[in-house]
N, C-alpha and C positions, 0 to 999 in steps of 0.2 A: 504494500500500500504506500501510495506516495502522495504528501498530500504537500497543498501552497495556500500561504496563507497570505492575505492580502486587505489594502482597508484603512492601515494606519495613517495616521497622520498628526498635526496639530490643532489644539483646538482651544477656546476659551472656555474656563471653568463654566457650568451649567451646557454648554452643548453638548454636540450628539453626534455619535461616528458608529459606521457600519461593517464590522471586519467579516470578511469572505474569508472560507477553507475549502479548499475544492478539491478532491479525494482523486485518486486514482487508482486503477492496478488492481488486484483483486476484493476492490470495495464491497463484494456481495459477503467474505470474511468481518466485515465488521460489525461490531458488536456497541460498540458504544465509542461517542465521539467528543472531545474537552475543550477547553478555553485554559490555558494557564497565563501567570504574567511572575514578569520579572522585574522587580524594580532595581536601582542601582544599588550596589552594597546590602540585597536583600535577599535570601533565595527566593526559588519559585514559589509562585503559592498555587493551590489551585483556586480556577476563578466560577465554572461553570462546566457540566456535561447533557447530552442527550441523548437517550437509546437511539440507535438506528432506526430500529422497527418499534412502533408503537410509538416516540416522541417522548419520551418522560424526562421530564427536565429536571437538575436539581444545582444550586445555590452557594456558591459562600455570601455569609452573613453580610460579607462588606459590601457583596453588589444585589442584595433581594432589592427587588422593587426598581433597580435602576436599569439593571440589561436584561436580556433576554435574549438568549439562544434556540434557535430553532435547527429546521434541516428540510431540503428540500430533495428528496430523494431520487427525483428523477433527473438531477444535476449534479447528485453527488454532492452536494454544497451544503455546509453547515455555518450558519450567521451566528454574529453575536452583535446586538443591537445594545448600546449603548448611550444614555441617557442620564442626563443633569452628572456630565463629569465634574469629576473635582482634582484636584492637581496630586491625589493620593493616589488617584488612578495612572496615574505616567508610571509606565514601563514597556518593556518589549513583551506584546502579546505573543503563545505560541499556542499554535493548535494540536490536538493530539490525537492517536486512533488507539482502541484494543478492540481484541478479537474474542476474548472469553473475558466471561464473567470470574469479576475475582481477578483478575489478571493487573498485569501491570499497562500503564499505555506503552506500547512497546513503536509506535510508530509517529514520527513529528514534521511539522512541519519548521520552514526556514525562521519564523518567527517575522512581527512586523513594531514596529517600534510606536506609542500612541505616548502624544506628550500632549496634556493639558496645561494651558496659562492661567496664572493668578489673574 
């Protein structure tokens, strides 16, 4: 699985940016698909994931209510919709794949860099 992640950019705190993961390769193996970020001097955190099949989304605490990850299956594309940033949110997003449950995400993408202004 090969995936590209794309979307970032710069933005002023309270707006909104739309990062694209566009999957390849044997994507019918996936199982479920992530958002992580990295900020400077910070590890990764995770940020958001979606089942493949079925859409079940689920959260870290710092972004409920602000983004939203979805997936568009017949594109392969998995979004993450982001809204009312705040300059906590600057870091290099990456996107992720696993193949089984339980599993580790064993598949990433290049990552995209999203920096919010005071």
């Amino acid at each position: 699985v090969q995936l590209q992640a794309s979307g970032g950019g710069l933005v002023q705190a309270g707006g909104s940016l739309r990062l694209s993961c566009a999957a390849s390769g044997r994507t019918f193996s996936i199982y479920k698909m992530g958002w992580f970020r990295q900020a400077p001097g910070k590890e990764r955190e995770f940020v958001a994931a979606i089942t493949w099949i079925g859409g079940v989304a689920v959260y870290a605490d710092s972004v409920k209510g602000r983004f939203t990850i979805s997936r568009d299956n017949a594109k392969n594309t998995v979004y993450l919709q982001m809204n009312t940033l705040n300059p906590e949110d600057t870091a290099v997003y990456y996107c992720a794949a696993k193949v089984q449950v339980g599993a580790r995400y064993e598949y990433w993408g290049q990552g995209t860099q999203v920096t919010v202004s005071s």
